[in-house]
C-alpha positions in Angstrom: -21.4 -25.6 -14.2 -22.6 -24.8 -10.7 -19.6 -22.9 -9.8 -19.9 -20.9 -13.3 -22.7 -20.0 -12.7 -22.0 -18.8 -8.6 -19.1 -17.0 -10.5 -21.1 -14.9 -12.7 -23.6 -13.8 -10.7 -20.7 -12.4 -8.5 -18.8 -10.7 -11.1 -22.5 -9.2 -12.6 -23.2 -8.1 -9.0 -20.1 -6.9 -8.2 -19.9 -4.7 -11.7 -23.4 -3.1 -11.0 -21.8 -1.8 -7.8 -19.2 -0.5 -9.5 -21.8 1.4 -12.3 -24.1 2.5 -9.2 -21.5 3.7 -6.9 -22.9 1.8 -4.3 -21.6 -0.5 -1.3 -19.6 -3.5 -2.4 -20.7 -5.4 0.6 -24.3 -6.5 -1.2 -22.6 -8.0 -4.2 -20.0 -9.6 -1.6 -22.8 -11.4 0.4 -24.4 -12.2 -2.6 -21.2 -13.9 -3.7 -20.6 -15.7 -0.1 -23.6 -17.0 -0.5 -23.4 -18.3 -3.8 -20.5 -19.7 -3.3 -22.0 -22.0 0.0 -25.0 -22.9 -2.7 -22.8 -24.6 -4.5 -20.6 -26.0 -1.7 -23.6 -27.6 -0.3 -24.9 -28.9 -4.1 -21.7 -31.1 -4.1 -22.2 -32.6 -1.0 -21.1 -30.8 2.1 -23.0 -30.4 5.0 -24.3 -26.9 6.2 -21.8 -27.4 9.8 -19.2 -28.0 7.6 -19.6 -25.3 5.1 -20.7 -22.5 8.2 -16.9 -23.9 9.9 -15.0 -23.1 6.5 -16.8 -19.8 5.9 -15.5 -18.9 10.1 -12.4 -20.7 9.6 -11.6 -18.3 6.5 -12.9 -14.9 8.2 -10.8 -16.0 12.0 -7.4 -15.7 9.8 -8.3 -12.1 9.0 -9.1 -11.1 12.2 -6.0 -9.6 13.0 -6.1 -7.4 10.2 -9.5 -6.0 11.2 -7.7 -5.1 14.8 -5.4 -3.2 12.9 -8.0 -1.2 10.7 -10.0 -0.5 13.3 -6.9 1.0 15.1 -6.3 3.2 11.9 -9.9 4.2 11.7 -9.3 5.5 15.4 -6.1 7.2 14.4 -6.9 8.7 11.3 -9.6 10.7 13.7 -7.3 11.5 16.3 -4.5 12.8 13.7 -6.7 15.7 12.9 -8.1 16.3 16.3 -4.5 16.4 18.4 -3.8 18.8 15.7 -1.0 16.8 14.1 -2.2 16.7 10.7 -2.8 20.5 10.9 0.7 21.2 12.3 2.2 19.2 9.0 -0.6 21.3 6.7 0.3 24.8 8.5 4.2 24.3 8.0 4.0 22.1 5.0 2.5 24.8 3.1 4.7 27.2 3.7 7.8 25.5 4.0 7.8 22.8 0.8 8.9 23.7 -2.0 6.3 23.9 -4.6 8.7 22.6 -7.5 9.3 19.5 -5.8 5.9 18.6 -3.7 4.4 15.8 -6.1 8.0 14.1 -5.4 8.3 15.0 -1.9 5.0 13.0 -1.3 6.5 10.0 -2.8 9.7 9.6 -0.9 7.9 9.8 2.4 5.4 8.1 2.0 8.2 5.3 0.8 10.1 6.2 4.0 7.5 5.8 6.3 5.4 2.7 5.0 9.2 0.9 4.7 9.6 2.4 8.2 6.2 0.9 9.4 5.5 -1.7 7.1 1.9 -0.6 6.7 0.2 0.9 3.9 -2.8 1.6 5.8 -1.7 3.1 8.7 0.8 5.4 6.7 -2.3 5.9 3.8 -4.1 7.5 7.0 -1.9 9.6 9.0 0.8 10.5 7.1 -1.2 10.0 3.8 -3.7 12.5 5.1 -1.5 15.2 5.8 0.1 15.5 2.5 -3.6 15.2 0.7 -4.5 17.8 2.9 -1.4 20.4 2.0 -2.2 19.3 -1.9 -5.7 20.4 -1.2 -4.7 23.6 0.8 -2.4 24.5 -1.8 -4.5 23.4 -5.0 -2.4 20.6 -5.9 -3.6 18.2 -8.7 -5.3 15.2 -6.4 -4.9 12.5 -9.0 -0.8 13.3 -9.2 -0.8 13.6 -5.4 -2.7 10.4 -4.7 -0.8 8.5 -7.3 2.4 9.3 -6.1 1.4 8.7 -2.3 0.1 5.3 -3.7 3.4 4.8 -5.0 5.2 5.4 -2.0 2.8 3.5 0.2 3.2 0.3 -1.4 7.4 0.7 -1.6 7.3 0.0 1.7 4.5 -2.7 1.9 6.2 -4.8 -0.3 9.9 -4.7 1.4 9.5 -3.6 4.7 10.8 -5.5 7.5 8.1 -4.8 9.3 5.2 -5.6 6.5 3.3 -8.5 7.3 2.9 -9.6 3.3 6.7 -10.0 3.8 6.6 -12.1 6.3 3.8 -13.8 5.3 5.5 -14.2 1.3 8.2 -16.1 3.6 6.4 -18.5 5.4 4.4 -19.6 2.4 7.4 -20.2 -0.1 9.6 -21.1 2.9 12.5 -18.9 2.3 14.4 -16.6 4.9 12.5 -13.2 5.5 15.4 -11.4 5.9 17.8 -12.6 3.0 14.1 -11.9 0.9 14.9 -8.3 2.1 18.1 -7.4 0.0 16.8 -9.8 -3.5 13.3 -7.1 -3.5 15.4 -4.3 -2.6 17.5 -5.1 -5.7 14.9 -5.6 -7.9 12.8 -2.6 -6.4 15.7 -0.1 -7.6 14.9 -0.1 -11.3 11.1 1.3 -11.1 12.2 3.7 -8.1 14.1 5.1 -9.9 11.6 5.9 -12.7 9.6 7.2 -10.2 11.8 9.3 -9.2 12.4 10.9 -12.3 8.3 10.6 -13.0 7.3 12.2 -10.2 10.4 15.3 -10.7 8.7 16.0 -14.1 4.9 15.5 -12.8 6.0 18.2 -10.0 7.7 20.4 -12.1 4.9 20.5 -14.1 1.9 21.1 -11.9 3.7 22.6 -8.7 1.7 22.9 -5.2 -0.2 26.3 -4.9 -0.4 28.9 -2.9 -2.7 28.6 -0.2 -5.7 31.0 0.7 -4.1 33.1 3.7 -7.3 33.0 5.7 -7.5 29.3 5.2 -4.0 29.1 7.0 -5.2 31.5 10.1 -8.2 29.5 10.2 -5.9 26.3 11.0 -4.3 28.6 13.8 -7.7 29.3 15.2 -8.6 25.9 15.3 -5.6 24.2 16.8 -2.9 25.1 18.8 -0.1 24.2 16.4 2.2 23.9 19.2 5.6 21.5 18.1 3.9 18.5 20.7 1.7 18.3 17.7 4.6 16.6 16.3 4.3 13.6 19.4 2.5 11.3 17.4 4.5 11.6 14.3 7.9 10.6 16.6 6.5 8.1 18.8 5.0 6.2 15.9 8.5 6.3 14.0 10.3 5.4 17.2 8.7 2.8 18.6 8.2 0.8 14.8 11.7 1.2 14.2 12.6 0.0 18.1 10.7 -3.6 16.3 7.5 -3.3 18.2 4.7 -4.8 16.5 2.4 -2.3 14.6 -0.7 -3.0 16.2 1.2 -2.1 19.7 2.6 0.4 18.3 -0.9 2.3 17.0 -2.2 1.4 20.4 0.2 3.0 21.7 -0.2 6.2 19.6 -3.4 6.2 20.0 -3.2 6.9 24.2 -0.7 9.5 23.5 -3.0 11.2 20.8 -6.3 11.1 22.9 -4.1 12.9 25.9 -2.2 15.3 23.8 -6.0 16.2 22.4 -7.3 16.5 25.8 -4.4 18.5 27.5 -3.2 20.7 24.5 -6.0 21.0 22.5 -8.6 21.8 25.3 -11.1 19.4 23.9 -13.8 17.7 26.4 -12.5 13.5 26.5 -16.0 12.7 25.8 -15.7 14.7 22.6 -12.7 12.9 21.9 -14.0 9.3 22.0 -17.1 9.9 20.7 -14.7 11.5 17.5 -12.9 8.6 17.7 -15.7 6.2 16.7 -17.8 8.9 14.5 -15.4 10.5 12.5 -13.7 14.0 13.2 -15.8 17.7 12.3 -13.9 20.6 12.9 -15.7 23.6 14.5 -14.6 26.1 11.5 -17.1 25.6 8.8 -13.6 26.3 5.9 -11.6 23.1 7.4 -14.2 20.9 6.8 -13.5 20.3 3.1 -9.7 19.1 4.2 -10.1 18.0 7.7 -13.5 16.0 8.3 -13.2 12.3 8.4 -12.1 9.2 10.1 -13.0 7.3 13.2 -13.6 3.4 13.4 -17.1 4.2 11.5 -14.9 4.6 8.3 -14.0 1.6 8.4 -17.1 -0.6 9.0 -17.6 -1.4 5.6 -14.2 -1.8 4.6 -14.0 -4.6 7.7 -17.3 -6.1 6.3 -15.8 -6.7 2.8 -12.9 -8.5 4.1 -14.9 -10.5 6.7 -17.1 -11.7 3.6 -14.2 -11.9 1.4 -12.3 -14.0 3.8 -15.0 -16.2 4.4 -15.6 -16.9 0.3 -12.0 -17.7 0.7 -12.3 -20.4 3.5 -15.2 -21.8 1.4 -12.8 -22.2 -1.6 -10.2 -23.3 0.5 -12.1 -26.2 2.6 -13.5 -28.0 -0.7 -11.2 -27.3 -3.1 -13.4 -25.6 -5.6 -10.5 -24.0 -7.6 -8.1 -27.1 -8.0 -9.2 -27.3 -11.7 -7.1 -23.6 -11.8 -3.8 -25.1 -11.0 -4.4 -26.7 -14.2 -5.0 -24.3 -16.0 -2.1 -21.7 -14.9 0.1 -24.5 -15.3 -0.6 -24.6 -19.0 -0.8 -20.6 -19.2 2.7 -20.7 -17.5 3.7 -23.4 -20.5 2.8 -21.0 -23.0 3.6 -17.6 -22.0 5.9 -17.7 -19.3 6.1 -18.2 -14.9 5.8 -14.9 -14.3 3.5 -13.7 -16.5 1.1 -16.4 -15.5 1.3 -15.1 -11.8 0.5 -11.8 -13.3 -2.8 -13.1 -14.6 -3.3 -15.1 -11.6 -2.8 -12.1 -9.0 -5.2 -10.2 -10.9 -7.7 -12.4 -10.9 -7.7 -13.8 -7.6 -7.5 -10.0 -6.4 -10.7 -8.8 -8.4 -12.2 -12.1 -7.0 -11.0 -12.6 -3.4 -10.9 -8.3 -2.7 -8.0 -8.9 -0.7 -4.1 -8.7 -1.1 -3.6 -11.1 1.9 -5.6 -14.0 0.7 -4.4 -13.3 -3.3 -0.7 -13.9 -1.8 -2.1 -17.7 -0.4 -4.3 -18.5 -3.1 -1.5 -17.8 -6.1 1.1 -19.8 -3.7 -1.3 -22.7 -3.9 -2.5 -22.3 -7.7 1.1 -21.2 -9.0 3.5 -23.1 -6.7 3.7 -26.4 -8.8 5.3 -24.9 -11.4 8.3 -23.5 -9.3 10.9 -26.1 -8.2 10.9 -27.2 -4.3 14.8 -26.6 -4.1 16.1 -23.3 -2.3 16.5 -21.4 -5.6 13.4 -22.3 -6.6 11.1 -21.0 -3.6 13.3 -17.6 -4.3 11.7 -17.3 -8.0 8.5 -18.2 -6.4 9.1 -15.9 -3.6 10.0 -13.0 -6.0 7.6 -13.2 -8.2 5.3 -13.3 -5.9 6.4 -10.1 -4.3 6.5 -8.5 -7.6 3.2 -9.6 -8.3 -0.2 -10.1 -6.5 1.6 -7.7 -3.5 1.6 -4.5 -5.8 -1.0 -5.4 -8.2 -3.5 -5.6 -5.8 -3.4 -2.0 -5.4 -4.8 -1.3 -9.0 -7.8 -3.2 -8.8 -10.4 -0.5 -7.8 -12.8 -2.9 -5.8 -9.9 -4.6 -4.0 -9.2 -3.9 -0.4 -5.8 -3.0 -0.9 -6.9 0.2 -3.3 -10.3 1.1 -2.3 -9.1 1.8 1.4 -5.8 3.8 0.7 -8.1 6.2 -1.4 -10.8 5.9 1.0 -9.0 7.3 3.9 -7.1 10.0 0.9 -10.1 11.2 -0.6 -9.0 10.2 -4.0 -11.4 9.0 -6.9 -9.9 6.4 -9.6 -8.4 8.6 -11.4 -5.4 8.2 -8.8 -4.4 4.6 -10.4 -2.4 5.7 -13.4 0.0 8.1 -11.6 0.8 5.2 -8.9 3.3 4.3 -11.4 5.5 2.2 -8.9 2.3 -0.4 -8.6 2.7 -1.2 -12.3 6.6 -0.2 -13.2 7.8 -2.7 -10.3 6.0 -5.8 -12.4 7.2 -4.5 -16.0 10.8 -3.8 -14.8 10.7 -7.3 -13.5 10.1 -8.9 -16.0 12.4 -7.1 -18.0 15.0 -8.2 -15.9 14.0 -12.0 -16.0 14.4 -11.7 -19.9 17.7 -10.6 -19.4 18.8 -13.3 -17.4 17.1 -15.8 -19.5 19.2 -14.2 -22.5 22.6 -14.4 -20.3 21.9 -18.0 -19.2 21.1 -18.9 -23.0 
């Protein structure tokens, strides 16, 4: 009853946020709290509670390094003047017919490239919301599609980290996982394909205001270097450096290309870097204004809190009775759709695609077979569950940062077609085989 009760005064706390408009971190605490009340009501000591809650929030730590290095590129982006280079040229040189779909295959390209939905969502991501704004594109088709695209790649990257860890908690082969999601990644590409053709036949990118483009060329000196970043990211992710190297990296090269090409002081720079970016030209601010590592504070917060719920749950085993219960669901309606409800739930709970992909390992795994094709279904559906899904609850990290660092509202989730196509084509696909094997 205790737990109930912890349960829905998070859930009533969290939904008043979501009515308000305001932070997510309140409800969050409020919940981390909650949750340690009734850890300690059943017996645990306050150490020991305090060591699960840091035991849960040390695991993520390496994901707040990498945000934190985003927050400092998505700044640096716009200040080099690479973002503006992409908008100036973009603009002119896309084709208008074919922009909605041009900003889903590369934003595919590049997160499958990097492996990152974040750190594509805010360089690359930023440059084609910043075109669709330039050019009065429809926002909610744009971010939709880039949403699309950005979580192509997280899924079945090489280079993604919910790939790798997928592997290590099913204990299959990361790379023989690579070609099984690629195969059953084909069908709801290519719908999205065809989606996103139509959606940009029908509402085609602009023309943009003139003096909005010779405003860019006052700002910046759009000078092809601009393109550095761009490359050396590309290059050095596909050499198989590690992405938080590789924004590191990037980063240097960015501050230096500002500095040197740009002509702006380095104190400037780093004090950009932190704050956000504010172009000089009252017209860019609109498109360009943004970033830095103070973005990002509260996003880090809400996964430090999140993280640290989920040590809590972890360390007393709150949520055994679920395994239970999912094992019945799974019974009655099926595996996969019982993941289904299971990533969804443990998303909107947890905030958090990394700790969703743990917590439906441990609540779904007994019903999946411990021999090698076995840890594949579990592996799969998996992949083709809380990993996508994730980005379609508002509140979760995996959506609310990608349109965060966009500058898309809500109304971006039902045009990111790939996040819910790649579940419904799956299943599809396991009814199919269950028919052929019957």
């Amino acid at each position: 009853m205790d737990l109930i009760l912890a349960f829905v005064l998070f859930i009533a706390a969290m939904a008043a946020s979501l009515a308000t408009g305001t932070t997510m971190i309140l409800p969050m605490a409020l919940g981390l709290a909650a949750f340690s009340l009734v850890a300690l009501r059943r017996g645990f000591r306050l150490r020991s509670v305090a060591g699960m809650c840091l035991r849960g929030m040390r695991q993520s730590l390496v994901v707040v390094l990498v945000m934190l290095l985003i927050g400092c590129l998505t700044s640096l982006w716009r200040q080099c003047g690479t973002i503006a280079y992409f908008t100036y040229y973009g603009v002119r040189l896309v084709p208008p017919e074919v922009f909605i779909l041009a900003a889903f295959l590369l934003t595919a390209l590049m997160s499958y490239a990097l492996g990152t939905s974040f750190g594509v969502a805010g360089t690359v991501g930023v440059i084609l919301m910043t075109i669709a704004r330039a050019g009065g594109a429809p926002t909610a088709l744009v971010g939709g599609a880039i949403l699309s695209g950005l979580y192509f790649g997280d899924r079945g990257s090489p280079m993604a980290s919910s790939a790798s860890l997928v592997a290590n908690e099913t204990g299959t082969d990361v790379s023989r996982n690579f070609r099984l999601m690629l195969r059953s990644a084909l069908p709801p590409l290519l719908l999205c394909v065809l989606l996103y053709a139509l959606l940009s036949l029908l509402s085609p990118l602009g023309s943009a205001d003139s003096a909005l483009l010779e405003d860019f060329s006052r700002e910046f000196t759009l000078s092809p270097w601009c393109l550095l970043p761009t490359l050396l990211m590309l290059a050095l992710a596909f050499g198989g450096m590690k992405i938080k190297y590789v924004m590191a990296v990037d980063i240097l090269a960015s501050v230096l290309l500002t500095v040197l090409l740009q002509g702006a002081p380095l104190a400037r720079v780093l004090r950009m870097m932190l704050l956000g970016y504010a172009p000089e030209t009252p017209s860019l601010a609109p498109i360009l204004s943004g970033g830095g590592v103070r973005s990002m504070l509260e996003i880090v917060t809400l996964l430090l809190l999140s993280s640290g719920c989920a040590g809590i749950f972890e360390g007393t085993r709150m949520l055994a009775f679920l395994e239970d219960a999912l094992s019945r669901l799974s019974r009655r309606i099926g595996r996969f759709p019982a993941m289904v409800c299971a990533s969804l739930a443990v998303c909107a709970v947890f905030c958090n695609q990394t700790i969703g992909i743990i917590m439906c390992r441990q609540c779904m795994g007994g019903n999946y077979d411990s021999t090698p094709e076995g840890r594949t279904d579990l592996m799969l559906d998996i992949e083709n569950s809380v990993v996508v899904l994730a980005g379609l609850v508002p509140w979760c990290i995996a959506c609310s940062v990608p349109l965060r660092m966009l500058g898309c509202t809500l109304s971006a989730l039902p045009f990111a077609a790939y996040l819910y196509l790649l579940p419904l084509c799956w299943q599809m696909q396991l009814r199919l085989r269950r028919r052929r094997a019957a």
